[in-house]
N, C-alpha and C positions, 0 to 999 in steps of 0.2 A: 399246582401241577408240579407234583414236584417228589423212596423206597426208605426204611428206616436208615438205612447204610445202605451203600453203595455195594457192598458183598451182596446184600439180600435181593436185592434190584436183578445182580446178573445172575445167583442163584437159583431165584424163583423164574427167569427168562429159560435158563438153563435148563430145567426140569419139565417144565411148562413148554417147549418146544416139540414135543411129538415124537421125541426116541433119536431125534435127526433124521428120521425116515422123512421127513415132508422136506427136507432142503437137499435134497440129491440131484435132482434137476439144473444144472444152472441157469440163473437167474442173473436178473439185467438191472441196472441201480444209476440212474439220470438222476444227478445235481442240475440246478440251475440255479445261478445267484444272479438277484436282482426281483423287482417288486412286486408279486405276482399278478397283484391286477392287471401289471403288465405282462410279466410275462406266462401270464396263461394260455393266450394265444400258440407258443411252441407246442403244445398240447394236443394232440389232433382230437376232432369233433368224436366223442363217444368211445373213446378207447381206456378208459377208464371204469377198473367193476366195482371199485369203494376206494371211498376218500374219509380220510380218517385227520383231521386236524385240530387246535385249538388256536384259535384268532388272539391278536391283541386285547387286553381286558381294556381298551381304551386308556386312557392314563395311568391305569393300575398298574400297568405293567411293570416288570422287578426292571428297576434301574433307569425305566424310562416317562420317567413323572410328566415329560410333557412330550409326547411324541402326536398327538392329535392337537392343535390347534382349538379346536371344540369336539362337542360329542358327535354334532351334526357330521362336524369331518370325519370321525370315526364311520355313523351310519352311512355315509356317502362310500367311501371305502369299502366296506361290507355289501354295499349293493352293487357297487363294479364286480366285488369277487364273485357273489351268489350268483349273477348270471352265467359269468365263464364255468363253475362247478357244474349247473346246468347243463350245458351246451358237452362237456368233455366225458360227464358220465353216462354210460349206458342205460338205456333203458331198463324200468325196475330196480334199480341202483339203488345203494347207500351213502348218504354224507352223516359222517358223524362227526360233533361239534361237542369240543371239551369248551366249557362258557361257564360264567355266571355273572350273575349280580357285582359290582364293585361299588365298594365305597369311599368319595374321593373328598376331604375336607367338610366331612359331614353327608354329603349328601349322597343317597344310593340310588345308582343308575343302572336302570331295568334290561342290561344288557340280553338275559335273557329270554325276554319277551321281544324284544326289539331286531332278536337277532331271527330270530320263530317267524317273527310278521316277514321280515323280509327276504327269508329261502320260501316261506309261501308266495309273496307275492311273486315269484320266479317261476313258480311250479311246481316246486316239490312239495311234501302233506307229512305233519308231522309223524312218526309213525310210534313211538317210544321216546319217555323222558325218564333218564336212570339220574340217580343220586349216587354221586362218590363220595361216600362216606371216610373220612379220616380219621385215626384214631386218637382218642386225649389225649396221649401221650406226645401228641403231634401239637396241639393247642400249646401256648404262652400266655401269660396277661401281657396282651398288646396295650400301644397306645389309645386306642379307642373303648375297650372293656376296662381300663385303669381308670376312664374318669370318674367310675361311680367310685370305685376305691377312696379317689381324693376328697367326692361330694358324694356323700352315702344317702342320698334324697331322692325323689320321683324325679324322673323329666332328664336324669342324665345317665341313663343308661345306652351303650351300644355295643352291641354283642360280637364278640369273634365267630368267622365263619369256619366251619370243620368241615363242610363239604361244598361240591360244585358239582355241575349240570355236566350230562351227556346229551346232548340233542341227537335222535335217531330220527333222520329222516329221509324219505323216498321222492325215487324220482318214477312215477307214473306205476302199471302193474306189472308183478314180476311176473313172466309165464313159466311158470314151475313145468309142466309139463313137458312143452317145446324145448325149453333150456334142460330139462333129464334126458330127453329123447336124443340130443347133439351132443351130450358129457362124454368124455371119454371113459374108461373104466376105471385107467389109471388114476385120472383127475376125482373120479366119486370114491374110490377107494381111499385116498390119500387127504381129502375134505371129510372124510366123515368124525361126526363131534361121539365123542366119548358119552355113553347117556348121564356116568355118572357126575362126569367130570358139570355138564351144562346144571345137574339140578343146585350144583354150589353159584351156579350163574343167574338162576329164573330167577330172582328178585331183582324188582326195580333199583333196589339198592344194595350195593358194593361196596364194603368195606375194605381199601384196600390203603396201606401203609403207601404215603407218598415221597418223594425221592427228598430226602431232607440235606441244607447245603454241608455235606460234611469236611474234612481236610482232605486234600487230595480230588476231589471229584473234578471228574472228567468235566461236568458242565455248571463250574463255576459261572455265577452272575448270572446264569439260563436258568427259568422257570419250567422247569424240563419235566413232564409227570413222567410216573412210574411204567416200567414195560410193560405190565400186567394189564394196564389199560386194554394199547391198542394190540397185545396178544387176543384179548376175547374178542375184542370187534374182529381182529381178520379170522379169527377160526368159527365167527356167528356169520359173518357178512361177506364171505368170499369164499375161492376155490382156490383148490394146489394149482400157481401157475399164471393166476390172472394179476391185474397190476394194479397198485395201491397208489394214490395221489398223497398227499400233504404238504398244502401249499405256504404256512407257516413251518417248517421243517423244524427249526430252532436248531436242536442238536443231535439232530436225526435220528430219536427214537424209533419212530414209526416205520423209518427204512428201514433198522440192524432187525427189527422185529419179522418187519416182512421178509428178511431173505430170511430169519432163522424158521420161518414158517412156510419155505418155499413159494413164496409170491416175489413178482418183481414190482419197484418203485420208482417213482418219480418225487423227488421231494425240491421246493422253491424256497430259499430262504434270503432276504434282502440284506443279509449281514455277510461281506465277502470273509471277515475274518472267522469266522464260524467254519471256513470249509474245511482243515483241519480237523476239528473237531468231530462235523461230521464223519469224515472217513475214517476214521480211528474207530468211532462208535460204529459203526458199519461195518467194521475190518477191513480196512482199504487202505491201508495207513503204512502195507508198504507193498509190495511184490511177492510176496508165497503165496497170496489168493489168487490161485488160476481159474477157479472154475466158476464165479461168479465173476459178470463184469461192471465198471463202476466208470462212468461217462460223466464229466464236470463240461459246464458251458457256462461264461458271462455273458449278461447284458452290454450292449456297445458300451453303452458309457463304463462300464464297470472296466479294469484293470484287476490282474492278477496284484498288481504293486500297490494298491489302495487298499 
């Protein structure tokens, strides 16, 4: 998760944003720091029209080699979140889920199967599984592909990954009909996808340069994917105006994305010092943005001074 340079990243957002015609509206941008399975609760029940995140890769994760206890803690976790995600998004809804597979001291853990079973067993039905395709020039010989290098024999081989999972999936039926027949003009006007821009989109899989850690970058030691991401998801899976969730935020992607798309956000991220960063990446970072607004709230126990 993670653009060749950091130019290219705000470049292609930049271009990729809709002329700025889709962010005239102002829009509304809710931080909350602190854990979301806790605090998903501030959420009101179904006010939510897509949720766009990437969870923990369980111990994969960049920098936090043991942040789950066990896997089991990890799946325990994911199954507090998968009901709250249920309960805050709208009927017919979208959760999309940047995941995959990790591999931790040898052994590979079926994150994305596991993560699949248990938004089903919540409710939701898978709907699409896209591949984010990386490009070579993205690859290294890792530790794990170098051992065959040092033992050139059967039996020690382990491959580098160049791509990860999009889980696309639904919360019950959408009513197309009913939901056209209540759109405002403005709102289908301002949603509508480019035909030709979607046919570089119809394939399952998406080759898209990921945010690589370069000097300078805004989100140092954050496994941060590229904008481009969650640009398609909100311009496939939402309208001008409606509000995006992301309950791992990290370093708020997902938000800068959604106001640049005229959507407003909600993003949860359990790391206080992150918020910073977030607002910066959002544009929030000091006082001449008047026209969108940007609401921050702690957890009790959390402190602005932690």
């Amino acid at each position: 998760m993670r653009t060749s340079s950091k130019n290219s990243c705000e470049l292609a957002a930049a271009r990729d944003a809709g002329g700025g015609a889709l962010s005239r509206m102002p829009t509304t941008h809710r931080l909350i720091i602190g854990d979301c399975s806790e605090m998903l609760n501030k959420v009101p029940t179904r006010s939510i029209s897509l949720i766009i995140t990437s969870p923990p890769y369980f111990n994969g994760q960049l920098g936090f080699p043991d942040l789950f206890p066990s896997y089991e803690a990890f799946l325990e976790l994911m199954t507090r979140v998968a009901g709250e995600l249920y309960r805050v998004l709208e009927s017919g809804r979208i959760v999309a889920l940047v995941v995959d597979d990790v591999r931790i001291r040898r052994r590979l853990y079926p994150l994305v199967g596991d993560v699949t079973r248990l938004m089903e067993e919540v409710g939701f039905r898978k709907r699409e599984e896209i591949a984010w395709l990386k490009p070579e020039g993205y690859i290294r010989t890792s530790r794990r592909s170098g051992v065959l290098i040092q033992h050139p024999y059967p039996m020690y081989s382990f491959f580098d990954n160049r791509k990860e999972t999009i889980l696309i999936l639904q919360k019950g039926k959408f009513e197309y009909d009913r939901f056209f027949e209540r759109l405002p003009d403005q709102a289908k006007a301002k949603s509508r996808i480019d035909i030709t821009e979607w046919q570089k989109w119809s394939s399952d899989v998406w080759c898209i340069t990921n945010c690589l850690p370069t000097r300078g970058r805004i989100e140092k030691d954050i496994a941060a994917f590229p904008d481009e991401i969650p640009r398609r998801l909100i311009r496939l899976y939402s309208f001008w105006n409606e509000t995006v969730l992301d309950p791992f935020v990290g370093s708020g992607t997902v938000m800068k994305t959604a106001r640049e798309l005229g959507r407003n956000s909600i993003g949860i991220e359990i790391r206080p010092e992150l918020e910073t960063i977030i607002r910066t990446k959002a544009g929030f970072s000091n006082n001449a943005q008047k026209k969108d607004s940007f609401s921050l709230e702690y957890a009790a126990a959390i402190t602005q001074d932690q």
